[in-house]
C-alpha positions in Angstrom: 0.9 16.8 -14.3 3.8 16.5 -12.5 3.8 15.7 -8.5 5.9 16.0 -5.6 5.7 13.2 -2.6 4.7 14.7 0.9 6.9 13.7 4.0 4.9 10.9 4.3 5.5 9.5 0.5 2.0 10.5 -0.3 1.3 12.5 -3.2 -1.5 15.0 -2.6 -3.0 17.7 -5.5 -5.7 20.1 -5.3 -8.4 19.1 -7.8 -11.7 19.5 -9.2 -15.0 17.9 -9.0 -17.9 18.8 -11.1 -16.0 22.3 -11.1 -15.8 22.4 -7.1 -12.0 22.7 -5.5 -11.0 19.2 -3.6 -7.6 17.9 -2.9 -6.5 14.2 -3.9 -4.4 11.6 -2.6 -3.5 10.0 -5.2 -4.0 5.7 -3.9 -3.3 3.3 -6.7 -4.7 0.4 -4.8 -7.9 1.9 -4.8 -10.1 0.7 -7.4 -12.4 3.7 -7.7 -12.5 7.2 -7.1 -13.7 7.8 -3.5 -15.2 10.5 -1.9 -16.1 11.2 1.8 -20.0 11.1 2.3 -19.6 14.7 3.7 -18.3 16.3 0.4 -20.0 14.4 -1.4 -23.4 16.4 -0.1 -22.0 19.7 -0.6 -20.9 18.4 -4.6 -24.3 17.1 -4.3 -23.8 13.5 -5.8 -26.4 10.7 -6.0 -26.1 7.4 -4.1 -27.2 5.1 -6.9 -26.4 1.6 -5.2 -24.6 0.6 -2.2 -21.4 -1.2 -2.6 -19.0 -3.0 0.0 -15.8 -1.0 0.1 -12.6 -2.4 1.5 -10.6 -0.1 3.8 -7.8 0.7 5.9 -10.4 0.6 8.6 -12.2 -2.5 7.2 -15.3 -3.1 4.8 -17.8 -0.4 5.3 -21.5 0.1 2.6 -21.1 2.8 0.4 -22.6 4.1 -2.9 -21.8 4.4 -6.2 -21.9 7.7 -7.7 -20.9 9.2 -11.2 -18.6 12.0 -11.8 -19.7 14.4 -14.7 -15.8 15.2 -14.6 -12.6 14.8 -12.2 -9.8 17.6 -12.8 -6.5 17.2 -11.8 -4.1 20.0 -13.4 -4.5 19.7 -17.2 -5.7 16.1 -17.0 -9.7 15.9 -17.3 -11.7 12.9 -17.8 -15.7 12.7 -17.6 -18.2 10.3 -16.4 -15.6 8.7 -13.9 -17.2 5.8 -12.0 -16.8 6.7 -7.9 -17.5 5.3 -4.3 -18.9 7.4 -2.2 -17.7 6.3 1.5 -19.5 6.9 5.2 -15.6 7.2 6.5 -14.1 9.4 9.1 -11.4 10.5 6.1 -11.8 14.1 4.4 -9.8 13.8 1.3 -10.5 12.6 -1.9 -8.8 9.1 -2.9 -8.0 9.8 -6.4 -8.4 5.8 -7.6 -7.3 3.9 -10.8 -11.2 4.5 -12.0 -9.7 8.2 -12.9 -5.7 7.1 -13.0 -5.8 4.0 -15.0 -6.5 6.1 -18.5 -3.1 7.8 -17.2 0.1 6.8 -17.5 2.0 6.9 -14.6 5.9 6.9 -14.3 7.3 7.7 -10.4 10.9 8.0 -9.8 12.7 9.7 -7.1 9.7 11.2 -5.0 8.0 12.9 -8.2 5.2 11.3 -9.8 4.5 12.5 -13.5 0.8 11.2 -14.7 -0.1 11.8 -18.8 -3.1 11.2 -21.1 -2.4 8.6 -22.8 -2.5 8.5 -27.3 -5.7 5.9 -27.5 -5.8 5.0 -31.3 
């Protein structure tokens, strides 16, 4: 999947949760996937634990949640360990919990992400 930075240096994708449309921004620095509480109703997740997240705004309690899968172009990985957050944010945070069985190679405002050969 190849992407293209925004204005801002942010690189945002539509995407798909448990089949449902959602766009990314794609945030190495955060550990998990994470998913406003809001959408997280209408995909109608499960809060299975609270869990102190660190963010821009400072630590908030969320949940834990699993993904049955996480979409993003050709790329799909299932049972993707997410954070569901009470923020004020509306996009998805797509975390190294999805990205880190990618490899990533960014160069020049375009950010290419591939499965990687496991074995």
């Amino acid at each position: 999947v190849r992407l293209v930075a925004d204005r801002q240096g942010h690189y945002v994708a539509p995407g798909r949760i448990n089949g449902q449309e959602v766009t990314f921004l794609v945030d190495t620095g955060a550990t998990l996937v994470s998913i406003p509480e809001s959408l997280a109703g209408e995909l109608g997740l499960s809060k299975m634990g609270s869990i102190r997240l660190e963010t821009a705004a400072g630590t908030v309690e969320g949940w834990i949640t699993y993904l049955d899968e996480v979409a993003l172009g050709d790329i799909r990985a299932t049972n993707v360990r997410a954070a569901i957050n009470p923020g004020r944010h509306e996009q998805v945070l797509l975390g190294m919990s999805f990205l880190g069985q990618l490899e990533l190679n960014h160069r020049q405002g375009e950010l290419v992400l591939r499965t990687t050969n496991s074995g």
